[in-house]
C-alpha positions as CSV (number, residue, x, y, z in Angstrom):
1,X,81.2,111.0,87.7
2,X,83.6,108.8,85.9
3,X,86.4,111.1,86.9
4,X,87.4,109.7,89.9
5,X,86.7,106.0,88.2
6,X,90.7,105.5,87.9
7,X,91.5,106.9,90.9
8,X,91.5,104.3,93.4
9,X,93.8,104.3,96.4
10,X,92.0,101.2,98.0
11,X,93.7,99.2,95.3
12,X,96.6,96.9,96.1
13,X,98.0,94.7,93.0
14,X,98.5,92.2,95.7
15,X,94.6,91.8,94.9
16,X,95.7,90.3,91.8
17,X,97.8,88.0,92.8
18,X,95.0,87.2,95.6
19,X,92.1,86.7,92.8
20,X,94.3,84.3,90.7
21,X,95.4,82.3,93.4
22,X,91.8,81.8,94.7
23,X,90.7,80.7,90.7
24,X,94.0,78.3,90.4
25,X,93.0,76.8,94.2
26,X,88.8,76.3,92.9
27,X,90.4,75.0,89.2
28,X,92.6,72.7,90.4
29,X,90.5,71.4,93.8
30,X,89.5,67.7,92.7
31,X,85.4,67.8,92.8
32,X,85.9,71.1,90.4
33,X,88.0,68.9,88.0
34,X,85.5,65.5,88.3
35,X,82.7,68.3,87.4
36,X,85.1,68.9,84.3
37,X,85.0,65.4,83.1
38,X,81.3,65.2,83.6
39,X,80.6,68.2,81.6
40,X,82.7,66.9,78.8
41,X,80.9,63.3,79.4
42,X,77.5,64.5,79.0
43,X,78.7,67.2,75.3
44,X,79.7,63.8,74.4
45,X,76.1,61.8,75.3
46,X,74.1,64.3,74.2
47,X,76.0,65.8,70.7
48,X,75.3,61.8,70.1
49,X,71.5,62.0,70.7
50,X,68.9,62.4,67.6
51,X,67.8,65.7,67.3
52,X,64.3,64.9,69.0
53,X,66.0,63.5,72.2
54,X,68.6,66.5,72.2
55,X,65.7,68.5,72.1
56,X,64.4,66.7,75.4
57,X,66.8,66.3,77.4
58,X,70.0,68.1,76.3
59,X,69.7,71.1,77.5
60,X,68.7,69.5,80.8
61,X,71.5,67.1,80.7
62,X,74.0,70.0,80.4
63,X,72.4,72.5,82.5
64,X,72.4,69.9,85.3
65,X,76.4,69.1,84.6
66,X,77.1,72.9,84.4
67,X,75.8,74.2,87.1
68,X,77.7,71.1,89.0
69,X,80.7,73.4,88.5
70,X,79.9,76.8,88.7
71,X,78.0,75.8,92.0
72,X,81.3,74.5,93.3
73,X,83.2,77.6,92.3
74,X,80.6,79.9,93.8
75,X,80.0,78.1,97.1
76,X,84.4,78.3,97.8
77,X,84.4,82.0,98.0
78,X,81.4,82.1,100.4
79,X,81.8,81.5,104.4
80,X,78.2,81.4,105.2
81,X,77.9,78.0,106.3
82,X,73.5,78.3,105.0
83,X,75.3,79.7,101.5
84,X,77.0,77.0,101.2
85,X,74.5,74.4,102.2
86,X,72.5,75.9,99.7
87,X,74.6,75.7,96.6
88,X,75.6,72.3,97.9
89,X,72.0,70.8,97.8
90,X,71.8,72.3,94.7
91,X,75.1,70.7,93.6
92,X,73.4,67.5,94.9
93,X,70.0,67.5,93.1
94,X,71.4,68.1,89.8
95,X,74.2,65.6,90.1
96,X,70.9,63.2,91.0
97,X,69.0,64.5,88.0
98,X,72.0,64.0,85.5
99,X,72.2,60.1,86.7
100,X,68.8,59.2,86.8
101,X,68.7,60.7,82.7
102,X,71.1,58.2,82.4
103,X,68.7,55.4,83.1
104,X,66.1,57.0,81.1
105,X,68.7,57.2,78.3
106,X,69.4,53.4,78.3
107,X,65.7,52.6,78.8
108,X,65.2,54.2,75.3
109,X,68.1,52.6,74.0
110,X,69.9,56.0,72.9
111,X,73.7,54.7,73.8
112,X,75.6,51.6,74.7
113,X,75.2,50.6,78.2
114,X,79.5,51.3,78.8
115,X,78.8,54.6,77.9
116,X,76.1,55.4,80.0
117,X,77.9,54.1,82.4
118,X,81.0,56.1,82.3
119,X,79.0,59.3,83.1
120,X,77.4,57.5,86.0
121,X,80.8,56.3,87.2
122,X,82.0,59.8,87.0
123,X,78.8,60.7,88.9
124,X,79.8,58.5,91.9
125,X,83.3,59.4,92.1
126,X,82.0,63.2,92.7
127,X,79.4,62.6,95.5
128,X,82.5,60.7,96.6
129,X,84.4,63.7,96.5
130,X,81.2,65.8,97.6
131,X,80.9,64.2,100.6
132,X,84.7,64.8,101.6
133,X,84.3,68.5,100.3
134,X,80.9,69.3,102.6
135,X,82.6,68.0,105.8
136,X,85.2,71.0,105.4
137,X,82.6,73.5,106.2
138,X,82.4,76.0,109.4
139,X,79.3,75.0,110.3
140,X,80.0,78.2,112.6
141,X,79.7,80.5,110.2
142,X,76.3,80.9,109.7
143,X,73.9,83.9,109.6
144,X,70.3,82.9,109.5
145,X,68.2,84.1,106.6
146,X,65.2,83.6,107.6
147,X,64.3,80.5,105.9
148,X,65.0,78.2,108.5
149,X,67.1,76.0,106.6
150,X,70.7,75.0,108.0
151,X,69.9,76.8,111.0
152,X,69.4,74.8,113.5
């Protein structure tokens, strides 16, 4: 079985070069590097939070900056344009989700309003960069899945 495991004639080491030229494109594309500074926004928020409000809304806070990124990295290898729709929307609720804890931050008085605002500001300047990002996709390309969403 594992035999044949090194033997693989399919392989070019153009590949390679391929792969790593697709990670420094996705690394270096603007909305991945505004996700970047919103990730390190929100360690910094919520590493400042006691630890009943980490508890509460850390986790959610960082989840929600996270999955900003590897959303973004996952929907630029994909050419379904529903795939992409997908991840987008989800790209789109959580960067909602992570502003609007913001506001729930301030209410309780956790930071000073400059700071809150900084990951806010951050916030905007992606669904600026969002919106530019979404209008780049082959809305051709699409397979239906059955859901009905993005389909037309």
């Amino acid at each position: 079985m594992w035999d044949d495991f090194g033997d693989d004639s399919d392989w070019d080491e153009g590949d390679e070069d391929s792969i790593e030229n697709q990670q420094n494109k996705i690394y270096k594309h603007p909305l991945m590097q505004k996700a970047k500074d919103i990730i390190r926004l929100t360690h910094a928020l919520v590493g400042s939070l006691d630890e009943a409000r980490k508890e509460l809304y850390g986790g959610l806070m960082m989840e929600g900056a996270t999955i900003m990124s590897s959303k973004f990295a996952s929907t630029e290898v994909l050419e379904d344009y529903v795939a992409k729709m997908e991840n987008a929307t989800i790209m789109k609720v959580h960067a909602k989700s992570l502003k609007a804890m913001t506001y729930q931050l301030a209410v309780e008085s956790t930071h000073a309003e400059e700071h809150l605002q900084l990951l806010r500001d951050a916030i905007e300047d992606y669904r600026k960069l969002f919106v530019e990002w979404i209008k780049g996709f082959d809305a051709s390309e699409k397979s239906n899945d059955g859901w009905g969403i993005f389909t037309d």
